[in-house]
C-alpha beads as a LAMMPS data file, in Angstrom:
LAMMPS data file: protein, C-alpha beads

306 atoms
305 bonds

1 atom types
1 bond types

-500.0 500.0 xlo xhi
-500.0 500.0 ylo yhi
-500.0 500.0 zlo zhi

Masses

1 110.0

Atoms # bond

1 1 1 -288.747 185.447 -203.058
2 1 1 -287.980 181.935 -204.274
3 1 1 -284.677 181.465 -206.452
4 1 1 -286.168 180.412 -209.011
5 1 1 -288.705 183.032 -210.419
6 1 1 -291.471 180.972 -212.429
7 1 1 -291.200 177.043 -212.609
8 1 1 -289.642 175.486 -215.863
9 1 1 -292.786 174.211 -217.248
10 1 1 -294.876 177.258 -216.752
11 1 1 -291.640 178.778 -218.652
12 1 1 -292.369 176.416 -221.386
13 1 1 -296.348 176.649 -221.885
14 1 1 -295.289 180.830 -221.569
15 1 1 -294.012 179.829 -225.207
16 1 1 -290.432 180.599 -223.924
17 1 1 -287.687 178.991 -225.084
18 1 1 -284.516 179.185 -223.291
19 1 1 -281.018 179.258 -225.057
20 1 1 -280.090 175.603 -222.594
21 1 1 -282.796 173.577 -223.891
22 1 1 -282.224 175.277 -228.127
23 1 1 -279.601 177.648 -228.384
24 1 1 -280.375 179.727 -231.507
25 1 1 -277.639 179.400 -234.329
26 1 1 -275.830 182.753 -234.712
27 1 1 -278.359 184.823 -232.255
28 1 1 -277.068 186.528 -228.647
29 1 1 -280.201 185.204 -227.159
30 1 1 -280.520 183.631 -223.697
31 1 1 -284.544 182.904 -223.871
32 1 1 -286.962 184.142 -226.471
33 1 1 -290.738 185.141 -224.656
34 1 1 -293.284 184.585 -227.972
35 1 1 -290.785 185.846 -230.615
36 1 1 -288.954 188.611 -228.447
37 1 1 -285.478 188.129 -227.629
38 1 1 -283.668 188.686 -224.369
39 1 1 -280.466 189.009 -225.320
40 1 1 -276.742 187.919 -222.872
41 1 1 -275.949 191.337 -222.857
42 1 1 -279.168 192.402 -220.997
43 1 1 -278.459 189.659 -219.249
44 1 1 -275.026 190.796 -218.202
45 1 1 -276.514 194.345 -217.563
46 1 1 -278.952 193.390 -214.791
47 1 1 -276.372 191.326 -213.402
48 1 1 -273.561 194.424 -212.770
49 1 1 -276.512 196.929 -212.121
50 1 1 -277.869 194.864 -209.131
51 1 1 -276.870 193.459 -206.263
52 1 1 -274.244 190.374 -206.904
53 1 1 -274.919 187.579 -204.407
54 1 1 -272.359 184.249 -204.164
55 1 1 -273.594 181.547 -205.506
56 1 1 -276.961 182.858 -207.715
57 1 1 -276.161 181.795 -211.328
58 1 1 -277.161 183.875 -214.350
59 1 1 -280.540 181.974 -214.403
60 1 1 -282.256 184.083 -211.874
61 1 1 -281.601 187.156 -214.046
62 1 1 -282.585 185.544 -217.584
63 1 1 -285.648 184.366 -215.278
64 1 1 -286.443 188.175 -214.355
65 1 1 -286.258 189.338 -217.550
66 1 1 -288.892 186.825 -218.780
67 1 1 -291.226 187.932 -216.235
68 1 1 -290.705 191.917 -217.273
69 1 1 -290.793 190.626 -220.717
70 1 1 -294.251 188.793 -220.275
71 1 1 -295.493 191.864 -218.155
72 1 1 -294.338 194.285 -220.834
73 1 1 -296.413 192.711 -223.811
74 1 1 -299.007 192.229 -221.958
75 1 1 -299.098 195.783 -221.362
76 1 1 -298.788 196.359 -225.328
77 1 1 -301.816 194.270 -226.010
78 1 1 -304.287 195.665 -223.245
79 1 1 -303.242 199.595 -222.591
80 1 1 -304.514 202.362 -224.380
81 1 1 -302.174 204.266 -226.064
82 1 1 -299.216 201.661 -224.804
83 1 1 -297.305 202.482 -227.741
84 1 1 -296.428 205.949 -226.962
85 1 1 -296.187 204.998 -223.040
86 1 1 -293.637 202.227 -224.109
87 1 1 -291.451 204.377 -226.569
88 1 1 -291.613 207.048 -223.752
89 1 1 -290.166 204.973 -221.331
90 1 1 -287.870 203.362 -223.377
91 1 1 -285.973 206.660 -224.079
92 1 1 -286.298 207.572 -220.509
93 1 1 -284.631 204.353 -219.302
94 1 1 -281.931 204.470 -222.031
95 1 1 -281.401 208.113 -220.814
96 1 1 -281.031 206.909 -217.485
97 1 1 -278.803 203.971 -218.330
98 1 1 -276.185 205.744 -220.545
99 1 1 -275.879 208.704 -218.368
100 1 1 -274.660 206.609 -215.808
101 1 1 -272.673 204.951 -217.681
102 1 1 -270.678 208.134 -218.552
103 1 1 -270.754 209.391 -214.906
104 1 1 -269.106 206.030 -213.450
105 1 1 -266.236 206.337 -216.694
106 1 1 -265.332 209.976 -215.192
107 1 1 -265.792 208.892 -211.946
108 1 1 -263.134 205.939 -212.878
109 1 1 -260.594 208.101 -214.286
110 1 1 -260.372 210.029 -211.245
111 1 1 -257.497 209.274 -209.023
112 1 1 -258.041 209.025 -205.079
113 1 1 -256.522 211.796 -202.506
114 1 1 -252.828 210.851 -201.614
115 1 1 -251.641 210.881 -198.397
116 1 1 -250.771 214.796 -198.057
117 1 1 -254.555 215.637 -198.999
118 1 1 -255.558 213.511 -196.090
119 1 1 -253.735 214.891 -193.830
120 1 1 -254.492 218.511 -194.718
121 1 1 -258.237 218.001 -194.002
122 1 1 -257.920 215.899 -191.215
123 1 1 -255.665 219.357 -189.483
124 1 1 -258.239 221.603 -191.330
125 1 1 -261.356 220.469 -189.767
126 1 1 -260.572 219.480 -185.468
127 1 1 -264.363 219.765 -185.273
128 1 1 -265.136 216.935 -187.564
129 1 1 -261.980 214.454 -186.111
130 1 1 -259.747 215.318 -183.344
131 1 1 -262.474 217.372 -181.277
132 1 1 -265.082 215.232 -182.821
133 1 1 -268.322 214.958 -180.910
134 1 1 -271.353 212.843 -180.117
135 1 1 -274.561 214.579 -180.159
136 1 1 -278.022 212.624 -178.841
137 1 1 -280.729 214.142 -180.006
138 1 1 -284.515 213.984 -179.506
139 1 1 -286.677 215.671 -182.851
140 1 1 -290.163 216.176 -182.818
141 1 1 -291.243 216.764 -187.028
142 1 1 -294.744 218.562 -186.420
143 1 1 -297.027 218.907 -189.483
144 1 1 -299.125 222.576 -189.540
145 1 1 -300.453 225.003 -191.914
146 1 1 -298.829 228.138 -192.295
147 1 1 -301.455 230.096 -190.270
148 1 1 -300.835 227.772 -186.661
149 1 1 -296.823 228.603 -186.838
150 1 1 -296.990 231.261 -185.019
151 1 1 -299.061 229.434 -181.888
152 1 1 -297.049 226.409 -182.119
153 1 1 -293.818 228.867 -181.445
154 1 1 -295.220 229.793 -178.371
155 1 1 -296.192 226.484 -177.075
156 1 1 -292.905 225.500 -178.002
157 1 1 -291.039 227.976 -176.308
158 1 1 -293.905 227.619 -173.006
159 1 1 -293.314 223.952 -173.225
160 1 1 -291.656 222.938 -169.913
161 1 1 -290.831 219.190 -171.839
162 1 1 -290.818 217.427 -175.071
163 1 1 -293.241 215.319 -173.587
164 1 1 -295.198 217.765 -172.704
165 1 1 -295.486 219.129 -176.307
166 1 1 -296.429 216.303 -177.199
167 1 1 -299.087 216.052 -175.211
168 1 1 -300.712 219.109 -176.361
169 1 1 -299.791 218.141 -179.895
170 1 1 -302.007 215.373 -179.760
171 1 1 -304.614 217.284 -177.715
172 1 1 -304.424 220.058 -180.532
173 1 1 -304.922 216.976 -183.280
174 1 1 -301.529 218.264 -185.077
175 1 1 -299.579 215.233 -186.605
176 1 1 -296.212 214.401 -185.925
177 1 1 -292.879 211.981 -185.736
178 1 1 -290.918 211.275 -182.659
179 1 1 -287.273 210.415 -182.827
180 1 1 -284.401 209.781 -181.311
181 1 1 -280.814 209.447 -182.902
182 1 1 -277.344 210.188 -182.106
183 1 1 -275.349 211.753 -184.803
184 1 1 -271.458 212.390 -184.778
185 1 1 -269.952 215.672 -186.107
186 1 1 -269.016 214.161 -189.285
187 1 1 -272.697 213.312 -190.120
188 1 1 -274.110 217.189 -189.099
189 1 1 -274.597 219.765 -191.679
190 1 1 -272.151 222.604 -190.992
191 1 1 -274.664 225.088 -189.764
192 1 1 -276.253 222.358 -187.529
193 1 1 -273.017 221.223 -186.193
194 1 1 -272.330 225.237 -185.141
195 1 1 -275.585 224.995 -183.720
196 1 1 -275.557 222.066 -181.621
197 1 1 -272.042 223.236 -180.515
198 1 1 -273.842 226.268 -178.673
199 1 1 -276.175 224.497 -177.223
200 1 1 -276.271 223.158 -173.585
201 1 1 -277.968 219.405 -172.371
202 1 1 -281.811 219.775 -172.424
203 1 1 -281.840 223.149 -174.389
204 1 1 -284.506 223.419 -177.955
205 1 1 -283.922 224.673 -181.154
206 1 1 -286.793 225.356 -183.338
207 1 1 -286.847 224.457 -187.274
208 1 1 -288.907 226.089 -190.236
209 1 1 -289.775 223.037 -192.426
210 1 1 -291.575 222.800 -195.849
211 1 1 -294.958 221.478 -193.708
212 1 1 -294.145 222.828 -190.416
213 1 1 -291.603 222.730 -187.390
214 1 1 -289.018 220.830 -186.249
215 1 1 -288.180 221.057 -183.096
216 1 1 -284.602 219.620 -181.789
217 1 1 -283.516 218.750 -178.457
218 1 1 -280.073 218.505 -177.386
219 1 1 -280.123 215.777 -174.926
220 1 1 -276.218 215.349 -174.218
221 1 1 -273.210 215.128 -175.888
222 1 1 -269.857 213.523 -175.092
223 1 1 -266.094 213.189 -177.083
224 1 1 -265.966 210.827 -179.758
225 1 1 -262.162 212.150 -181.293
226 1 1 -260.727 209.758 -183.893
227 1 1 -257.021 210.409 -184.252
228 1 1 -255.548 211.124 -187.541
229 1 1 -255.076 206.820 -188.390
230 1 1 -258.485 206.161 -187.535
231 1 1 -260.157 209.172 -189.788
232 1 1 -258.123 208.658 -192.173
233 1 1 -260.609 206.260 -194.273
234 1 1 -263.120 207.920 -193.745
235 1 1 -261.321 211.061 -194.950
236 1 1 -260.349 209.566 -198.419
237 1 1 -264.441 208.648 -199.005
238 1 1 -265.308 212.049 -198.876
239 1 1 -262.741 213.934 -200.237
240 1 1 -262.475 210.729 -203.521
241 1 1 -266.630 211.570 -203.538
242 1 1 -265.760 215.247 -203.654
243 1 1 -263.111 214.592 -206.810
244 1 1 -265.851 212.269 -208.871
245 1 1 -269.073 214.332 -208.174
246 1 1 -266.746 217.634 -208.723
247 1 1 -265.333 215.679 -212.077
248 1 1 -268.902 215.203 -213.422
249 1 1 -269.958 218.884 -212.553
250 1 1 -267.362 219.825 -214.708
251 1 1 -268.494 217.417 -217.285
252 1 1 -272.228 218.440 -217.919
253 1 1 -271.126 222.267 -217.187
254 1 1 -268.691 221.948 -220.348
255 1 1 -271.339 219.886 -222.498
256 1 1 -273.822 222.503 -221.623
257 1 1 -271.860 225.210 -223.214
258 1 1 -270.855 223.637 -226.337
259 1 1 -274.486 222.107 -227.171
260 1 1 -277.791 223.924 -228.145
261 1 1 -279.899 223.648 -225.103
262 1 1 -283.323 225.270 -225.021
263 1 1 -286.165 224.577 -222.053
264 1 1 -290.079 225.411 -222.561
265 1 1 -289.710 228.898 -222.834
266 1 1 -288.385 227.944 -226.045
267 1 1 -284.906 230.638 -225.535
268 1 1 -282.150 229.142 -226.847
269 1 1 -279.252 228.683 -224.928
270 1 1 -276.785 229.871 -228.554
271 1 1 -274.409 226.799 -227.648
272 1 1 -272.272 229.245 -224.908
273 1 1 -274.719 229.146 -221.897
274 1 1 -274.156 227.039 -218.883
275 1 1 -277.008 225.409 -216.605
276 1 1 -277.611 227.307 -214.026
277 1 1 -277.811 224.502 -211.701
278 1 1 -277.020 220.623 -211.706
279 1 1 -279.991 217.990 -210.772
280 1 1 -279.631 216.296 -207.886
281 1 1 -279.640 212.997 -209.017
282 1 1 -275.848 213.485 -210.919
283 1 1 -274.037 213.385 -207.463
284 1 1 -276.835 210.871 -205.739
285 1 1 -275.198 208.366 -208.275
286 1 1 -272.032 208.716 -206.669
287 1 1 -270.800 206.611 -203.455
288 1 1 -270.436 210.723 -201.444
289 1 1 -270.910 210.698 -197.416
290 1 1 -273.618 213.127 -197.687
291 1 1 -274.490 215.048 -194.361
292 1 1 -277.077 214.171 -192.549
293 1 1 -279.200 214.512 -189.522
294 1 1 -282.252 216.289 -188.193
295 1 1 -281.006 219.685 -187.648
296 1 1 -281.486 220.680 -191.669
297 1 1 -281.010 224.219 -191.506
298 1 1 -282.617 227.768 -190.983
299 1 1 -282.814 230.111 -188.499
300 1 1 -282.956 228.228 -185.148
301 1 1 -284.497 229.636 -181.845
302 1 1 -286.369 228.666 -178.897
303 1 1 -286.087 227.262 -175.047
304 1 1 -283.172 228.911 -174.508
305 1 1 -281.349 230.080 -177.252
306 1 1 -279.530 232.928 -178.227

Bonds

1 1 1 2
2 1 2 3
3 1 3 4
4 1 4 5
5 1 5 6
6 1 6 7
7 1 7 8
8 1 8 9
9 1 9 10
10 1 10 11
11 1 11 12
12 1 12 13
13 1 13 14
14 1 14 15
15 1 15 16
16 1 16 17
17 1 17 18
18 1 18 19
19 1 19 20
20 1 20 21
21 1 21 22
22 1 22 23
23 1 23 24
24 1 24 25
25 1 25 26
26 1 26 27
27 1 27 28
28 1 28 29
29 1 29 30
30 1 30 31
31 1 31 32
32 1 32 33
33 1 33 34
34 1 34 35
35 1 35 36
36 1 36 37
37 1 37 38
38 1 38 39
39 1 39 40
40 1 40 41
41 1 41 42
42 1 42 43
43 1 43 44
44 1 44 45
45 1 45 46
46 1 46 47
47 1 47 48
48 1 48 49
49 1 49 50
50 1 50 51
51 1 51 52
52 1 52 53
53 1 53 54
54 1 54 55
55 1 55 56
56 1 56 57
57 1 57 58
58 1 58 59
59 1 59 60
60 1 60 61
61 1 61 62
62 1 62 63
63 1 63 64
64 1 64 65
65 1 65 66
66 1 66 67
67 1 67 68
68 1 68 69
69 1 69 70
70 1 70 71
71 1 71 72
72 1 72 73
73 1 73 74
74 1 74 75
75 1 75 76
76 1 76 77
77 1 77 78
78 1 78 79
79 1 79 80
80 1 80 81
81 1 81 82
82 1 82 83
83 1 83 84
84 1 84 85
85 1 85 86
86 1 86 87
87 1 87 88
88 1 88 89
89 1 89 90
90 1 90 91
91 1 91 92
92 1 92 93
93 1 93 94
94 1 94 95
95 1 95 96
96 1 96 97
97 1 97 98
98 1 98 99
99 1 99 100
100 1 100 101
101 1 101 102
102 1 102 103
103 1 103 104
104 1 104 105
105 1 105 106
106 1 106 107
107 1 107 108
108 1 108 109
109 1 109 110
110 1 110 111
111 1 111 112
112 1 112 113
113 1 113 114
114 1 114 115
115 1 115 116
116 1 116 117
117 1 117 118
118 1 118 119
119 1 119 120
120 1 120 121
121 1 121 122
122 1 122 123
123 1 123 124
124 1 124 125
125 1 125 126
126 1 126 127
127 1 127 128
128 1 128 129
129 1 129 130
130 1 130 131
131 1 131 132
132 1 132 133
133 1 133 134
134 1 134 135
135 1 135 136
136 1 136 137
137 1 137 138
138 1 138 139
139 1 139 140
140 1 140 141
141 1 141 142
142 1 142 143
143 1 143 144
144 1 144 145
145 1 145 146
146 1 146 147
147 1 147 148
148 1 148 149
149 1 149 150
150 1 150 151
151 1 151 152
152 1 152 153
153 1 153 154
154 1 154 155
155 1 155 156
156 1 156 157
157 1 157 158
158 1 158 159
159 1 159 160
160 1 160 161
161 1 161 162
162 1 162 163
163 1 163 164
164 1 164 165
165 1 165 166
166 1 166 167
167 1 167 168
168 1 168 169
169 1 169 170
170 1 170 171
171 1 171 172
172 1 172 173
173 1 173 174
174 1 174 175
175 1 175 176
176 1 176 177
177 1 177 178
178 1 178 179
179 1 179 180
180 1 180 181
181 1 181 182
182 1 182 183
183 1 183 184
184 1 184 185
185 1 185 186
186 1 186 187
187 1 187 188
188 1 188 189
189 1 189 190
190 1 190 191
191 1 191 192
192 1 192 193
193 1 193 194
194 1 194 195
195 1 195 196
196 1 196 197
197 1 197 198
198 1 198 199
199 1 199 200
200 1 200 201
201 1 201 202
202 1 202 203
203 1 203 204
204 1 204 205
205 1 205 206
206 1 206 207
207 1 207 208
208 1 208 209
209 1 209 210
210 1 210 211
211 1 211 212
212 1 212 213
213 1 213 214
214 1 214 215
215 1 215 216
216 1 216 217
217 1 217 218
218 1 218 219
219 1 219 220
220 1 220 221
221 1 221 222
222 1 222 223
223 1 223 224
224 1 224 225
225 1 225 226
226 1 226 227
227 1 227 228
228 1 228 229
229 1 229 230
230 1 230 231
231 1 231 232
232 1 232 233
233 1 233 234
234 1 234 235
235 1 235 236
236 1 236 237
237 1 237 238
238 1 238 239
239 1 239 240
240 1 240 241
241 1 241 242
242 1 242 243
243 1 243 244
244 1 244 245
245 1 245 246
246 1 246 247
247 1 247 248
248 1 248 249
249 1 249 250
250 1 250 251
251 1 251 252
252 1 252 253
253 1 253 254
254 1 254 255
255 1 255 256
256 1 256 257
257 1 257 258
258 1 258 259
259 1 259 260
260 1 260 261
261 1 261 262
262 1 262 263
263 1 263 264
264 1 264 265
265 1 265 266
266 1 266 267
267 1 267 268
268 1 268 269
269 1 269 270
270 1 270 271
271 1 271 272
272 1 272 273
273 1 273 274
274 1 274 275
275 1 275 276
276 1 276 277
277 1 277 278
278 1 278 279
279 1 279 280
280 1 280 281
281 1 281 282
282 1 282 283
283 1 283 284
284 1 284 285
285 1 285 286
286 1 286 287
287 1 287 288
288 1 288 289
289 1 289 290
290 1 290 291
291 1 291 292
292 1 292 293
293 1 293 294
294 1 294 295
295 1 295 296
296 1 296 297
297 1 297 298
298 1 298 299
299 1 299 300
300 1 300 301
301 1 301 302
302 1 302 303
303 1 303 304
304 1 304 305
305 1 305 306
């Protein structure tokens, strides 16, 4: 995209007028788009919320808001019903906005693990540093319906390769995704990593997924230790991501049971109940090393597994 988002003459026939060319006496406003302000504090909230590149003045943003801004009323004029659709998503997005806003003060007030916390999780878990491991691994994701499971286990288990399963796969007409990745034990799930530790070069485990199999293959794996210096960073990430996202669990459970909280059943929560579980997207706001990696969970099994 070009720097500058819409010319400075189409800006002007757009009946905008920006705060350079006539500054508006007493007034926060950085442009005006046929009436409607757009204000230095939006301004200054795109700006921290986005990506901050050297060099790219406030402009760019004032000129992105214009654009929304012209979008936005045209969207007024033309929609039906656009009034409740734009008062609806205004809540939503101030929601949104001031919720994270919260989250990133508790996360702020939370100190970072000292040197003694470190070093107690680095001695606690060998498996994820000192006896750390590379694992290479080849993952077919095959889409099915519930009722060819049980046929797809046996060609699994009958399959003398990978590429012979897919073969048939494509024989069969069943969709799927090839991949391969290599994942280190810090990256595994801890029931994959316990997994993949029992399992030998070229042996199959076999995944339940929400719209069919997965099926992992073990192709090698090899040391990759990191002594105590060289985990350390990565050591403070998760266990600072664990403090914040633990912080603002603590948060929402405490505001739960002080506030009057009732869903579409319509029971009332009597301002003592607690959620009985957080939404994902509280921690996904926070900078955690989440695990990762193909081997998800469930009960594995196949090729040569126990």
């Amino acid at each position: 995209m070009a720097r500058r988002l819409l010319p400075w003459h189409l800006l002007c026939t757009a009946a905008v007028v920006l705060a350079a060319c006539t500054p508006p006496a007493g007034e926060r406003a950085a442009a005006r788009v046929n009436g409607v302000a757009i204000l230095h504090d939006e301004v200054e909230l795109v700006r921290q919320g986005g990506d901050r590149v050297e060099g790219v003045p406030a402009r760019r943003a004032v000129e992105g808001l214009i654009v929304k801004e012209l979008l936005a009323q045209q969207f007024l004029r033309t929609a039906r019903d656009s009034a409740t659709v734009a008062e609806s998503a205004v809540n939503l997005a101030r929601r949104e906005l001031l919720a994270q806003r919260h989250i990133a003060a508790i996360s702020a007030r939370v100190a970072p693990p000292d040197a003694a916390q470190v070093r107690a999780f680095y001695r606690a878990h060998p498996a994820l540093f000192a006896k750390r491991r590379a694992f290479v691994l080849r993952t077919l994701d095959i889409i099915a319906p519930p009722a060819r499971e049980a046929k797809l286990q046996e060609r699994v288990r009958a399959a003398a390769s990978l590429d012979q399963l897919a073969q048939w796969l494509r024989a069969a007409g069943l969709r799927f995704a090839w991949s391969e990745s290599e994942r280190t034990s810090d990256e595994l799930a801890p029931d994959s990593l316990a997994r993949l530790a029992t399992m030998r070069a070229k042996e199959v485990a076999v995944l339940p997924t929400p719209t069919g199999l997965r099926v992992v293959q073990l192709v090698r794996s090899r040391p990759a230790g990191l002594d105590e210096r060289a985990a350390q960073p990565l050591i403070e990430q998760r266990l600072w991501a664990q403090k914040r996202a633990a912080a603002v669990d603590a948060e929402v459970q405490l505001l739960s049971q002080l506030a009057a909280i009732s869903i579409t059943d319509g029971e009332p929560s009597g301002g003592n109940g607690t959620l009985t579980s957080l939404p994902d997207e509280l921690p996904a706001v926070l900078p955690r090393r989440a695990p990762k990696g193909p081997m998800t969970g469930g009960a594995p099994g196949g090729g040569n597994t126990p």
